[in-house]
C-alpha atoms as an extended CHARMM CRD file, in Angstrom:
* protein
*
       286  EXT
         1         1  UNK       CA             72.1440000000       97.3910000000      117.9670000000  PROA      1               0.0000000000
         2         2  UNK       CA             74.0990000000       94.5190000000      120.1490000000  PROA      2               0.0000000000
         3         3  UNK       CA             77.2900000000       95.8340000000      119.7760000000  PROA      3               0.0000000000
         4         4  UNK       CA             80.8040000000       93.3400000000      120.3920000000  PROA      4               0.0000000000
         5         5  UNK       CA             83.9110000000       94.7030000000      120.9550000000  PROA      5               0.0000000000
         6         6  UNK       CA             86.8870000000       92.1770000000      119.5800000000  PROA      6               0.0000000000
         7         7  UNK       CA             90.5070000000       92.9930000000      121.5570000000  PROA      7               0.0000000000
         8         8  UNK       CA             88.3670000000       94.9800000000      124.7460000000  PROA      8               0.0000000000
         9         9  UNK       CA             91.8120000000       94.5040000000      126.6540000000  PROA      9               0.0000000000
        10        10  UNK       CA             93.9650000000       95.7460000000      123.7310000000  PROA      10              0.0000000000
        11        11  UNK       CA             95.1700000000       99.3140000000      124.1460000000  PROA      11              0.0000000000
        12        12  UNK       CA             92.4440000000      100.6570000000      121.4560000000  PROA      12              0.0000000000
        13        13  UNK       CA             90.4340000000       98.3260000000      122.0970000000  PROA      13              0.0000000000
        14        14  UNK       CA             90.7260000000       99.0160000000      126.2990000000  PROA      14              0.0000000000
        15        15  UNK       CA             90.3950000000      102.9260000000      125.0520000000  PROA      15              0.0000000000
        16        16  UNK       CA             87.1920000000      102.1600000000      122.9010000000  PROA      16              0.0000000000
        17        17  UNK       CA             85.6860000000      100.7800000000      125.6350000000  PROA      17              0.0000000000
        18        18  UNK       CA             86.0920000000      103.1650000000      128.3810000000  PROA      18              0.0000000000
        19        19  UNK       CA             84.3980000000      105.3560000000      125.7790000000  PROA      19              0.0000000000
        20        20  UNK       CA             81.5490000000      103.0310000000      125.1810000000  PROA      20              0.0000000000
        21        21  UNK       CA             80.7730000000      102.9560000000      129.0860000000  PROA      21              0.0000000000
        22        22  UNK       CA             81.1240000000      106.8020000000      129.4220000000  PROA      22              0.0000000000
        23        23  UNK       CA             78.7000000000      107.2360000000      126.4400000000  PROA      23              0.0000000000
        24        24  UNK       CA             75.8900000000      104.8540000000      128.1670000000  PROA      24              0.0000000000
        25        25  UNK       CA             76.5670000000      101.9700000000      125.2490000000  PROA      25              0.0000000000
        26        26  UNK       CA             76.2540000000       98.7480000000      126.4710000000  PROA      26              0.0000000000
        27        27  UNK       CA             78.5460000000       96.1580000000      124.1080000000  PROA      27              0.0000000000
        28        28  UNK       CA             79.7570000000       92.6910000000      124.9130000000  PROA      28              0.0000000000
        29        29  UNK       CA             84.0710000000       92.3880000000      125.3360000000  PROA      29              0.0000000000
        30        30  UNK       CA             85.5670000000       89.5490000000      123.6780000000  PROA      30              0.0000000000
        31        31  UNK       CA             88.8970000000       88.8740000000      124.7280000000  PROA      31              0.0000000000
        32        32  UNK       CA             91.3680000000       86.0080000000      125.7140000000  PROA      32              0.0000000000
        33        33  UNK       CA             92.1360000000       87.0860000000      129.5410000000  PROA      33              0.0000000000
        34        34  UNK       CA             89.4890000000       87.6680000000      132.1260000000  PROA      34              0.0000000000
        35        35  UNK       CA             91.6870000000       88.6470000000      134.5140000000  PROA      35              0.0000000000
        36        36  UNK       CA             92.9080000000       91.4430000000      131.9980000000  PROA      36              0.0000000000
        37        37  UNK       CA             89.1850000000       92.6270000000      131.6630000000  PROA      37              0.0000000000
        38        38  UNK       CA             88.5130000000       92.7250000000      134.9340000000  PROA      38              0.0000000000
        39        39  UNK       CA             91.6790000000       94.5530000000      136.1080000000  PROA      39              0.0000000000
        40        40  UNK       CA             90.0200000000       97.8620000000      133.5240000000  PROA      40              0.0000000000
        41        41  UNK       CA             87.1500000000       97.7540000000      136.3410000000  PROA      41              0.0000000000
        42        42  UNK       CA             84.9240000000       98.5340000000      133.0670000000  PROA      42              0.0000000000
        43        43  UNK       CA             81.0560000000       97.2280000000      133.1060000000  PROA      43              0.0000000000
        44        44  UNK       CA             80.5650000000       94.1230000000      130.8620000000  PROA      44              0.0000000000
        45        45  UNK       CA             80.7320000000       90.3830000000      131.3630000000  PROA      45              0.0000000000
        46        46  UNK       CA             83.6390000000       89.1660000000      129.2630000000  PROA      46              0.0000000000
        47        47  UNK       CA             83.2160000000       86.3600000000      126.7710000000  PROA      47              0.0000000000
        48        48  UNK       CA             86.1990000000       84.9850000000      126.5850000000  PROA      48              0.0000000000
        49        49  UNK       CA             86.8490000000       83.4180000000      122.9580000000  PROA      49              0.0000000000
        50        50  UNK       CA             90.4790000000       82.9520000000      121.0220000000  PROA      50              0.0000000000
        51        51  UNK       CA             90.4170000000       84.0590000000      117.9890000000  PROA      51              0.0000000000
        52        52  UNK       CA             92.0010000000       80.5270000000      116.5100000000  PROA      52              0.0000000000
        53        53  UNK       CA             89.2230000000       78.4420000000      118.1360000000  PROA      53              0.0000000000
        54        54  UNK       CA             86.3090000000       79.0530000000      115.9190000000  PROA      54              0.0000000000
        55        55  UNK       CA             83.4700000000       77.1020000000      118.1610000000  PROA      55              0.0000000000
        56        56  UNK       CA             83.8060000000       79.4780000000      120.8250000000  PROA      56              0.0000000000
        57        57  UNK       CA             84.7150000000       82.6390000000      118.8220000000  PROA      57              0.0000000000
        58        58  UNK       CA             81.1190000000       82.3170000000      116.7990000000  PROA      58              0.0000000000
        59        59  UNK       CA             79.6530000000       81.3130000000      120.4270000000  PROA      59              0.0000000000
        60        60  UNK       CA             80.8990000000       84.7710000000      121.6470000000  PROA      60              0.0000000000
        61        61  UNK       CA             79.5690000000       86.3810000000      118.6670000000  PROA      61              0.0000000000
        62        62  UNK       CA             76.1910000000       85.1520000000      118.9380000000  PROA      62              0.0000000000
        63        63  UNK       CA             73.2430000000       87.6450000000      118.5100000000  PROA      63              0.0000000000
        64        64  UNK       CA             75.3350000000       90.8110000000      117.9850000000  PROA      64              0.0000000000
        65        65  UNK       CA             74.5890000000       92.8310000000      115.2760000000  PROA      65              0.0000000000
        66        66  UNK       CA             77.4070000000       95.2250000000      115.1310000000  PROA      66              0.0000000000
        67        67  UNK       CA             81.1530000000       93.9520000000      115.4050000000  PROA      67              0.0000000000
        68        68  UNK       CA             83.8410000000       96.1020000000      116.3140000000  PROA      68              0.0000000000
        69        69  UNK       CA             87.2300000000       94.6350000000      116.1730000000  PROA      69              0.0000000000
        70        70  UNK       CA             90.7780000000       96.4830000000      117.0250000000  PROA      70              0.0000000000
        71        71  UNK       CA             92.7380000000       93.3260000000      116.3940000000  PROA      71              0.0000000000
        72        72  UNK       CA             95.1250000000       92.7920000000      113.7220000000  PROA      72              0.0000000000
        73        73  UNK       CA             93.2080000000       92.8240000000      110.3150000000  PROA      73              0.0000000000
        74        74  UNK       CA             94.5100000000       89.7670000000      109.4300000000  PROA      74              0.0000000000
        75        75  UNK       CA             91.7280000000       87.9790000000      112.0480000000  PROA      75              0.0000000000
        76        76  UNK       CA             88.8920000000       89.6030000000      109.7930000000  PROA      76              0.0000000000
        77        77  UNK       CA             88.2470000000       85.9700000000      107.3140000000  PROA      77              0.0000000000
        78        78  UNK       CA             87.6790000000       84.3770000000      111.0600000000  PROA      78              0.0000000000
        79        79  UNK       CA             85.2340000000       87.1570000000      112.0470000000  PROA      79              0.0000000000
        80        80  UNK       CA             83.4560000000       87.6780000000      109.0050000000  PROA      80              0.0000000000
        81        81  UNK       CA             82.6640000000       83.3330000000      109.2720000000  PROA      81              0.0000000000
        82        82  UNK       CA             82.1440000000       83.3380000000      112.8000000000  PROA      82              0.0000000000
        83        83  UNK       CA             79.5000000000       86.8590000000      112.9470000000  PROA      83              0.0000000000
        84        84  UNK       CA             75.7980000000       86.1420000000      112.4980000000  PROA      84              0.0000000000
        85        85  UNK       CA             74.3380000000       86.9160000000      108.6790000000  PROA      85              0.0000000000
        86        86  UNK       CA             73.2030000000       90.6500000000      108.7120000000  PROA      86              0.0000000000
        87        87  UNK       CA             75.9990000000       91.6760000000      111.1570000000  PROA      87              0.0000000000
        88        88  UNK       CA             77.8340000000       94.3120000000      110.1930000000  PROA      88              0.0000000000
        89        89  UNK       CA             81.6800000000       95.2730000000      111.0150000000  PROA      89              0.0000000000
        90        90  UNK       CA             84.2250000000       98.2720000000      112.2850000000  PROA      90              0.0000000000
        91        91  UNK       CA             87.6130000000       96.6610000000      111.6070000000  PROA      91              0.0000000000
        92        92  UNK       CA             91.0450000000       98.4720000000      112.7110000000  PROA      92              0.0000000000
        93        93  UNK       CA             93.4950000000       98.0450000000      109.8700000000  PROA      93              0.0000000000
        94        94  UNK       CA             96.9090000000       99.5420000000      109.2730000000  PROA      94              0.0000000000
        95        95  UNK       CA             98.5060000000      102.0530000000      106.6660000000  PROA      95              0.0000000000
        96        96  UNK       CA            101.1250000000       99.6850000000      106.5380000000  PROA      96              0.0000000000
        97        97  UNK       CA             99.0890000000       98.0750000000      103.8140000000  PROA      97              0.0000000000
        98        98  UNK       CA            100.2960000000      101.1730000000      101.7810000000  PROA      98              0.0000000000
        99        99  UNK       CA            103.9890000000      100.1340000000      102.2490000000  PROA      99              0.0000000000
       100       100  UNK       CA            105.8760000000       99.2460000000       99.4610000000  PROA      100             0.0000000000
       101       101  UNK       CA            108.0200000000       97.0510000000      101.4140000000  PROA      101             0.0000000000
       102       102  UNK       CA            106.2160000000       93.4070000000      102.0210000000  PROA      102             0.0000000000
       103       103  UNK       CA            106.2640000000       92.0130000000      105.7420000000  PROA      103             0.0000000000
       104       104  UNK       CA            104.0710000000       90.1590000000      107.5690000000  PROA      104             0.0000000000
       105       105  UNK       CA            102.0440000000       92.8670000000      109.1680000000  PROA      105             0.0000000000
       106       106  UNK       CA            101.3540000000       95.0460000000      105.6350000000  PROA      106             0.0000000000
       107       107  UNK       CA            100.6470000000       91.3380000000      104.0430000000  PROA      107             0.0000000000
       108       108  UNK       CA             98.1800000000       90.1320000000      106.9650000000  PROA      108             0.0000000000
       109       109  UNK       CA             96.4660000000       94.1270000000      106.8600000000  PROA      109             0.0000000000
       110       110  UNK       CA             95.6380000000       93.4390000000      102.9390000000  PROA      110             0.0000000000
       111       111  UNK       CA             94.6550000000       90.0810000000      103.4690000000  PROA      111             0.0000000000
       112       112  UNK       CA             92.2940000000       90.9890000000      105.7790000000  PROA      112             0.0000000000
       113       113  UNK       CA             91.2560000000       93.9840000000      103.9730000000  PROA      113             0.0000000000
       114       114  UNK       CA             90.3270000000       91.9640000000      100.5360000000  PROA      114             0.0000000000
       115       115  UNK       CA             88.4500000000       89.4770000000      102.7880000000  PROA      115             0.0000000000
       116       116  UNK       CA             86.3400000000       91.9310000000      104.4240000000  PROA      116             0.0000000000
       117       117  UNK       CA             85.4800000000       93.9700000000      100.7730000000  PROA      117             0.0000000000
       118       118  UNK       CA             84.8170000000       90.3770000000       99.1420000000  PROA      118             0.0000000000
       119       119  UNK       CA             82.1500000000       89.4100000000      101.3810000000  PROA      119             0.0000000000
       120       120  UNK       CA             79.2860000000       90.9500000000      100.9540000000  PROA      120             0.0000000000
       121       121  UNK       CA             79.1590000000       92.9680000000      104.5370000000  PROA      121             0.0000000000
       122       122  UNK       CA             78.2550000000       96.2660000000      105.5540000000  PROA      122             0.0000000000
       123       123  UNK       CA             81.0040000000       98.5240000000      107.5340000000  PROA      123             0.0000000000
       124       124  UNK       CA             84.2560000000      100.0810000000      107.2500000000  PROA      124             0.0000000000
       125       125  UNK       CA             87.8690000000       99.3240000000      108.1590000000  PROA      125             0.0000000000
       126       126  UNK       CA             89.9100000000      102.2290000000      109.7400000000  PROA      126             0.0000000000
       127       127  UNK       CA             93.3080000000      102.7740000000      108.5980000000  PROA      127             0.0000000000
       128       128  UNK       CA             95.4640000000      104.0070000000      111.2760000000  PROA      128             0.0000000000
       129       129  UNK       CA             99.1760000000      106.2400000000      110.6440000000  PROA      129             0.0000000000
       130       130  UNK       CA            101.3010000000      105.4380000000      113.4560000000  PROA      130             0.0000000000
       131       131  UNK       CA             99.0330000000      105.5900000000      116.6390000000  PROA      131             0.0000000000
       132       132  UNK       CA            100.9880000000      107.7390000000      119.6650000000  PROA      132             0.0000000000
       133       133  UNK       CA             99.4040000000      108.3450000000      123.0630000000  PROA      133             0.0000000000
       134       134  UNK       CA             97.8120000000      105.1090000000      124.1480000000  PROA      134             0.0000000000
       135       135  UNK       CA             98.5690000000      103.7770000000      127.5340000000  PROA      135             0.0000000000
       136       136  UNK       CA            101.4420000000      101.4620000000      127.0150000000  PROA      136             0.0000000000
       137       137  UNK       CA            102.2110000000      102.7060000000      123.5280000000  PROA      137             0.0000000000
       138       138  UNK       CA            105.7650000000      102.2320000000      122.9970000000  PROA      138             0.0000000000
       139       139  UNK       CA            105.7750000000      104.3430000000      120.1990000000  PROA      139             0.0000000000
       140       140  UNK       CA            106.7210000000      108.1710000000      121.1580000000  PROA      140             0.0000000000
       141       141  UNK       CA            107.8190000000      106.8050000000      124.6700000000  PROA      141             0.0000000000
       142       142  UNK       CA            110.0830000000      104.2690000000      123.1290000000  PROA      142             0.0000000000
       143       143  UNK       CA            111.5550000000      107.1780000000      120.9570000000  PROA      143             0.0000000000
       144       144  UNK       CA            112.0390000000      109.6160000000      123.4850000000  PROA      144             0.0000000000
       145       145  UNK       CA            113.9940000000      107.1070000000      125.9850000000  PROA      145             0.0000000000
       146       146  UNK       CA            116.1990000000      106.3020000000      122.8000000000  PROA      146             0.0000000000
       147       147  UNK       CA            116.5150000000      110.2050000000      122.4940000000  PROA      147             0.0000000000
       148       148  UNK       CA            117.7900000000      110.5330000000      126.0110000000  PROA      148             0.0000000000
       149       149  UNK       CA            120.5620000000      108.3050000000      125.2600000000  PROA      149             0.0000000000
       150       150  UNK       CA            122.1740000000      109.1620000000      121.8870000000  PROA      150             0.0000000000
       151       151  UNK       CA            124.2080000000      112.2240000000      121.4980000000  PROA      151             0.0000000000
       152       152  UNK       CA            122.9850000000      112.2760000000      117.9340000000  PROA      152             0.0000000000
       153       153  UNK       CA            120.0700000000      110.7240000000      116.0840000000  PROA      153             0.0000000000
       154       154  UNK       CA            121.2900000000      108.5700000000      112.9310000000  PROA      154             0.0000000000
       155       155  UNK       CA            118.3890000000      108.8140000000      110.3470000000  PROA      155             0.0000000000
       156       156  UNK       CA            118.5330000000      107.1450000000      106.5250000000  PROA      156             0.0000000000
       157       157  UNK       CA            118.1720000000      109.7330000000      104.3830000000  PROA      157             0.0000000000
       158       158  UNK       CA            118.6410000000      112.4440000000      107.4480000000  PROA      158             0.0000000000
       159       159  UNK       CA            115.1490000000      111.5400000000      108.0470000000  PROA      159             0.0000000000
       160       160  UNK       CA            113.2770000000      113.5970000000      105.6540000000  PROA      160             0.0000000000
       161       161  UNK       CA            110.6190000000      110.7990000000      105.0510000000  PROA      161             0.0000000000
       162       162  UNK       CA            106.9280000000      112.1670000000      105.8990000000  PROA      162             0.0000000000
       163       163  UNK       CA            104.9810000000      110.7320000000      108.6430000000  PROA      163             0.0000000000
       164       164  UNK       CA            101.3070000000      111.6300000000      110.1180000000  PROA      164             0.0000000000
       165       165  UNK       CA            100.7950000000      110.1510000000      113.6320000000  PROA      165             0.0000000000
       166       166  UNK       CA             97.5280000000      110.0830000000      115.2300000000  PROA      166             0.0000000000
       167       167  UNK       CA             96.9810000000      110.4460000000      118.8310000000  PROA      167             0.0000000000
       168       168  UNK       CA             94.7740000000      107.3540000000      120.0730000000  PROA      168             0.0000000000
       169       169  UNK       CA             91.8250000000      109.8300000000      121.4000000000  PROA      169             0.0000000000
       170       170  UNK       CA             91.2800000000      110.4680000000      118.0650000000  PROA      170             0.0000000000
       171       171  UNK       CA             90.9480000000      106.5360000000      116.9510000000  PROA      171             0.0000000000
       172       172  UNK       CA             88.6470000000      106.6260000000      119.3290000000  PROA      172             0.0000000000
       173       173  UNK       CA             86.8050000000      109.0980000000      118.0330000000  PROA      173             0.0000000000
       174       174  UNK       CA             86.8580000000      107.4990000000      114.7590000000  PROA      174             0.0000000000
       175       175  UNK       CA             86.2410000000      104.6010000000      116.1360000000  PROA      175             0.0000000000
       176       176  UNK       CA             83.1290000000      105.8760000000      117.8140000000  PROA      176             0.0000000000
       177       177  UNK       CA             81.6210000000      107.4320000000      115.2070000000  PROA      177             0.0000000000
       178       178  UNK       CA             82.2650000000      104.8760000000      113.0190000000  PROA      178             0.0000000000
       179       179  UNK       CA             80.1100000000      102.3920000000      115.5270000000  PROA      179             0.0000000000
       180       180  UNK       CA             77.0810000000      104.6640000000      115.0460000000  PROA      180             0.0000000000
       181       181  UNK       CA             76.8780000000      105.5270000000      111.6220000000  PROA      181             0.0000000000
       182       182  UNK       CA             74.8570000000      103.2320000000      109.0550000000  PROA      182             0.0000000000
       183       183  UNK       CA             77.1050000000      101.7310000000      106.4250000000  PROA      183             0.0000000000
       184       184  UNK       CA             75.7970000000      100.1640000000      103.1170000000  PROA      184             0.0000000000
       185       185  UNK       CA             78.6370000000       98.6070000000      102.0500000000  PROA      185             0.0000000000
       186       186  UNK       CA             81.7870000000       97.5150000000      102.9290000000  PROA      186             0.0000000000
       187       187  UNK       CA             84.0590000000      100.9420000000      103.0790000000  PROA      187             0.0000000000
       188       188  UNK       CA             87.7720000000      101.4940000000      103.8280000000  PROA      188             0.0000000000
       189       189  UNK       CA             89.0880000000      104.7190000000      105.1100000000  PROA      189             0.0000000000
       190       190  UNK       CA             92.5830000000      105.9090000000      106.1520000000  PROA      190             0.0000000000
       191       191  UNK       CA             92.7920000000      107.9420000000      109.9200000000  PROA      191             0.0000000000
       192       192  UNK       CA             95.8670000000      110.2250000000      110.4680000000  PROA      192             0.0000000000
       193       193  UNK       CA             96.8850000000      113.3680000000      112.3880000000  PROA      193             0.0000000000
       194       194  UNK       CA             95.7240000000      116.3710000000      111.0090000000  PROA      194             0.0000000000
       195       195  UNK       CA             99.5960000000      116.9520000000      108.7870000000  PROA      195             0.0000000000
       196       196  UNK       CA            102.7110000000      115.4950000000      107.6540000000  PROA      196             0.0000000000
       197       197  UNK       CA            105.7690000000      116.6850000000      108.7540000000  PROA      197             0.0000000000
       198       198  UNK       CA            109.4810000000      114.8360000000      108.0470000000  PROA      198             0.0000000000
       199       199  UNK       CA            111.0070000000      112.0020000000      110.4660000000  PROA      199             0.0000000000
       200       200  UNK       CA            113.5140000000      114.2190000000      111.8220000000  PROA      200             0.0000000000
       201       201  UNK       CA            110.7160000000      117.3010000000      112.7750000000  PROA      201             0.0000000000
       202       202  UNK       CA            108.8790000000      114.7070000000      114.7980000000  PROA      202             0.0000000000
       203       203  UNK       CA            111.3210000000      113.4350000000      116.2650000000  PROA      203             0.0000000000
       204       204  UNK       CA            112.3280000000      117.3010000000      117.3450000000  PROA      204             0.0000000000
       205       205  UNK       CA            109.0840000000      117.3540000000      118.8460000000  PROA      205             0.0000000000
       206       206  UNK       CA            108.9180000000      114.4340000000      121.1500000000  PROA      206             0.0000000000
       207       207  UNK       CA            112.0700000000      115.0170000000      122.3640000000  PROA      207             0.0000000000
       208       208  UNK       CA            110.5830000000      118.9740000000      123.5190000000  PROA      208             0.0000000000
       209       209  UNK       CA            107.7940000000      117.1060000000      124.7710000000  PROA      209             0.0000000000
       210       210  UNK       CA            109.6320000000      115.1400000000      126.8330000000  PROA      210             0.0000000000
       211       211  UNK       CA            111.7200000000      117.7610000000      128.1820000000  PROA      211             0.0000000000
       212       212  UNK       CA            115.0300000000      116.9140000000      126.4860000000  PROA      212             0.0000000000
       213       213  UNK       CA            117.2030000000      118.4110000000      124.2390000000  PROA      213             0.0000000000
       214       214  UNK       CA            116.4630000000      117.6870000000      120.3680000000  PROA      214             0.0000000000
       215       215  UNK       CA            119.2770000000      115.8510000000      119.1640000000  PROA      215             0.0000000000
       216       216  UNK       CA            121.4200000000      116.5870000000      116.1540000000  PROA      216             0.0000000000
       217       217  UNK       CA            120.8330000000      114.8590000000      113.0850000000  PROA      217             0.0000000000
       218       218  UNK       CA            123.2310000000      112.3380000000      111.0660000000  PROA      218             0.0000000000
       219       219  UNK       CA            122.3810000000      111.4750000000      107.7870000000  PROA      219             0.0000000000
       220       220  UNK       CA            123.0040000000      107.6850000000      107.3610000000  PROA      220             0.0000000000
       221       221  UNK       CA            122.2800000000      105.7200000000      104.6190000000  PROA      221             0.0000000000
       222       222  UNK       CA            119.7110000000      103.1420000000      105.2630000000  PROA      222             0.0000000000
       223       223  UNK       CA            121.7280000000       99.6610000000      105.0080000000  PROA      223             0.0000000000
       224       224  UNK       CA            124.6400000000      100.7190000000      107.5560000000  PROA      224             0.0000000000
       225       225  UNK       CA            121.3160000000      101.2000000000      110.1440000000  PROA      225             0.0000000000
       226       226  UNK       CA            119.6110000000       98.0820000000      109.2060000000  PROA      226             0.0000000000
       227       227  UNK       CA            122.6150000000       96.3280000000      109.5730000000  PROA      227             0.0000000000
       228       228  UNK       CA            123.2090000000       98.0220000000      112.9250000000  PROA      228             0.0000000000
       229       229  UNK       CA            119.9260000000       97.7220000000      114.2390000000  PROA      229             0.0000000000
       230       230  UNK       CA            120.1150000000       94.1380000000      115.4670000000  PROA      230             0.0000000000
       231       231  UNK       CA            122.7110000000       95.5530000000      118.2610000000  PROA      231             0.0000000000
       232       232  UNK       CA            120.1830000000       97.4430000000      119.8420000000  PROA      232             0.0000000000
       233       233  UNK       CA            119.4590000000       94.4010000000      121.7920000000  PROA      233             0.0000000000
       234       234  UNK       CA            122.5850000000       94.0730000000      123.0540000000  PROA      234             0.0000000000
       235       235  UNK       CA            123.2390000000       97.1240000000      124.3910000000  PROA      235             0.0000000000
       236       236  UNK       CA            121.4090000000       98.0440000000      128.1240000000  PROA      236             0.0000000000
       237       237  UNK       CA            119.5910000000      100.4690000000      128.4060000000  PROA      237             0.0000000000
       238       238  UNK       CA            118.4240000000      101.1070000000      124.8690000000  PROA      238             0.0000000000
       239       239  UNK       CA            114.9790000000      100.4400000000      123.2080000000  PROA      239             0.0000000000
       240       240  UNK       CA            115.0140000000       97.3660000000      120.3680000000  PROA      240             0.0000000000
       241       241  UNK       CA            115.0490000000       98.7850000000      117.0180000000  PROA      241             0.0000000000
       242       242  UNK       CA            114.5330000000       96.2730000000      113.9670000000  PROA      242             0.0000000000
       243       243  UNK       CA            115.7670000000       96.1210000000      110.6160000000  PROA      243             0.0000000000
       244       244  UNK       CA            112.3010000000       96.6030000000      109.3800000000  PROA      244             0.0000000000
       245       245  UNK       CA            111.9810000000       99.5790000000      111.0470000000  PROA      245             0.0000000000
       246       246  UNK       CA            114.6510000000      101.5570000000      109.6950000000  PROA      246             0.0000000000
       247       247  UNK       CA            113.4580000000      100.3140000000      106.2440000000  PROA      247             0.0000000000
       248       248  UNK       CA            109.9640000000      101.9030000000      106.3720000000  PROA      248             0.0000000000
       249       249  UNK       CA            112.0140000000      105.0870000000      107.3900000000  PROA      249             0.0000000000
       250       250  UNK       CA            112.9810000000      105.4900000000      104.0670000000  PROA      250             0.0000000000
       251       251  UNK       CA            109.4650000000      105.9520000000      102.7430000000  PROA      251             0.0000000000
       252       252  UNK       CA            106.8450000000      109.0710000000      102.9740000000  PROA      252             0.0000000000
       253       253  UNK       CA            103.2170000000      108.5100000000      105.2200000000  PROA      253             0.0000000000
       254       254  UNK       CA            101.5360000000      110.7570000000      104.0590000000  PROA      254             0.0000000000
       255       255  UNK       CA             97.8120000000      110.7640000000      103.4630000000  PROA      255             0.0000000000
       256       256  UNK       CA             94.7180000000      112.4120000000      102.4860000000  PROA      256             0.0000000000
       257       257  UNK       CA             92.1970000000      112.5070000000      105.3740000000  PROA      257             0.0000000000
       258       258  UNK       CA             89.7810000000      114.2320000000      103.6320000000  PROA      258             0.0000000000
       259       259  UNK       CA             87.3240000000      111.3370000000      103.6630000000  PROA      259             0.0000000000
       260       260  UNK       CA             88.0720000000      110.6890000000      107.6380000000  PROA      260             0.0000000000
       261       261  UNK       CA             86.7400000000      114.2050000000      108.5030000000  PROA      261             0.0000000000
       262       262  UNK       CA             83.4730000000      114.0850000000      105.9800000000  PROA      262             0.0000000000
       263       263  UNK       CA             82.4110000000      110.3130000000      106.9730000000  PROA      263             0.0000000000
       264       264  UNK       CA             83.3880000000      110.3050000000      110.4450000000  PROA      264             0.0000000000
       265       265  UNK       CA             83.1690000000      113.9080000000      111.7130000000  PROA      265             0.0000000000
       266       266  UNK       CA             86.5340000000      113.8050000000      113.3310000000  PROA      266             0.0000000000
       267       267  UNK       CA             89.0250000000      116.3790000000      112.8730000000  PROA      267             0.0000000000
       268       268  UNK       CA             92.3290000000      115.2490000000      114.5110000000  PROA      268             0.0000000000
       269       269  UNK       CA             94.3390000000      117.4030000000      117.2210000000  PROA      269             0.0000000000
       270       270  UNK       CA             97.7510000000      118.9260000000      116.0550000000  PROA      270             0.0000000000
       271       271  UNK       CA            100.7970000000      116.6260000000      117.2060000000  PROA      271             0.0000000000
       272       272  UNK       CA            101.8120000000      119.3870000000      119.7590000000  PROA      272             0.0000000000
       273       273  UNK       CA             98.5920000000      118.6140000000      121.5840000000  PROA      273             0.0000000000
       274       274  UNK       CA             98.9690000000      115.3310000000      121.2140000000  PROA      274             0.0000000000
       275       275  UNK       CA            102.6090000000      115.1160000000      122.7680000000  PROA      275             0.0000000000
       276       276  UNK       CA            101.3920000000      117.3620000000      125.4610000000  PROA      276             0.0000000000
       277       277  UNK       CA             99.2930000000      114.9610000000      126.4380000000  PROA      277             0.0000000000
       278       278  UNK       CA            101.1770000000      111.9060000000      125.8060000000  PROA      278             0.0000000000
       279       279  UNK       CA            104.1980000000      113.4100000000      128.0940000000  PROA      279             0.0000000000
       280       280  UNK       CA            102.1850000000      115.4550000000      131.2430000000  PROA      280             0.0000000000
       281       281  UNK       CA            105.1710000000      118.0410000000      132.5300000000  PROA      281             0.0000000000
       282       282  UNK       CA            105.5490000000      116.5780000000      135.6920000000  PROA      282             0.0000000000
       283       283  UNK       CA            107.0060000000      113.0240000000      133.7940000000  PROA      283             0.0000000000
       284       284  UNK       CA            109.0580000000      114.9820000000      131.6380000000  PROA      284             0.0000000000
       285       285  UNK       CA            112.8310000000      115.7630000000      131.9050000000  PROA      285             0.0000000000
       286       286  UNK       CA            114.7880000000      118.9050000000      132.2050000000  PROA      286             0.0000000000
């Protein structure tokens, strides 16, 4: 197998491959930014291709037999034309294909998704929940600095929605596994933390995490927020928050991972764990 990772300075992608070099598995990055690659210190000599630029992307994929890809989904028509014949594919996707609220991202994920089943290749695309615990993730870290700032936390709906993070050692895992197992045909499978648990529980947690005091909850209907949300940039000191955002609030993300844990072997950590993790108690505050 000549293995090519697609978005090697990404943070899965950057996270994929420091588990590729522990495990011995020699792959080929493909990224935009050489200094970016070399700044990981990771083994590998970059082939630097953009995505848009199809000369140099199928140049970069030349002779590797397994792609892996933790771009956005909606690059997998440029893959698929620019990967030799028999090549097969593990493509990051999104659950926000799931959403019933049409944006770019959830339109781009099923895009890419519909090319990759229509075309005839072997592989799988992974469907991450909300992925917390990466290096830079602005995720849980983003919602814990907005935490330590409000006196309350105004959720639509008082934020019983269900969500299901997953903590990125676990796409990794997935990810992993997914690189060594023989596919047949073109599969899709959805990733996610081991349970569900409502907006306003998490949010409980990652602020215990992080060593500050769960805030109280106000229920808020969703268009007041949205309509609020844009202010966020105005005011210093607070993370951005869009419209968007508060929208998908409003809907459960909750999912079956039945089929992660038989095909992949992976059976995720508990979001406790994860948050440990994610906020070491020497960064948190008291």
């Amino acid at each position: 197998m000549t293995l090519a990772l697609i978005g090697a300075t990404g943070r899965s992608g950057a996270a994929l491959a420091r588990a590729l070099a522990a495990a011995g598995t020699p792959f080929i990055p493909v990224a935009r930014d050489r200094g970016k690659w070399s700044s990981l210190a990771l083994p590998g000599d970059l082939q630097a291709a953009d995505l848009r630029d199809a000369v140099a992307l199928k140049r970069a994929l030349a002779g590797a037999t397994r792609i892996v890809s933790t771009v956005h989904a909606r690059w997998a028509p440029a893959l698929l034309a620019a990967a030799e014949p028999g090549a097969s594919f593990v493509l990051m996707g999104s659950t926000r294909r799931f959403s019933q609220w049409p944006d770019a991202h959830g339109d781009g994920v099923r895009a890419g998704e519909a090319a990759f089943l229509a075309s005839g290749r072997s592989g799988v695309m992974l469907h991450p929940t909300m992925i917390y615990g990466a290096e830079g993730e602005d995720n849980v870290r983003r919602l814990a600095a907005l935490v330590a700032r409000l006196p309350v936390a105004p959720l639509p709906g008082g934020g019983r929605a269900l969500v299901q993070p997953i903590h990125q050692g676990d796409v990794t895992r997935c990810l992993m596994a997914a690189v060594t197992r023989d596919w047949t045909t073109a599969e899709t499978i959805v990733i996610a933390g081991p349970a569900a648990l409502p907006y306003r529980n998490f949010l409980g947690a990652v602020a215990r995490a992080a060593g500050l005091r769960a805030p109280p909850i106000l229920p808020i209907p969703a268009l007041p927020l949205r309509l609020l949300a844009p202010l966020t940039r105005l005011l210093p000191g607070l993370p951005r928050i869009g419209a968007d955002e508060i929208r998908r609030l409003t809907e459960d993300k909750a999912f079956d991972i039945e089929r992660m844990r038989r095909m992949l072997g992976v059976e995720p950590i508990p979001l406790d764990e994860g948050l440990a993790l994610t906020f070491p108690p020497q960064h948190t505050r008291r």
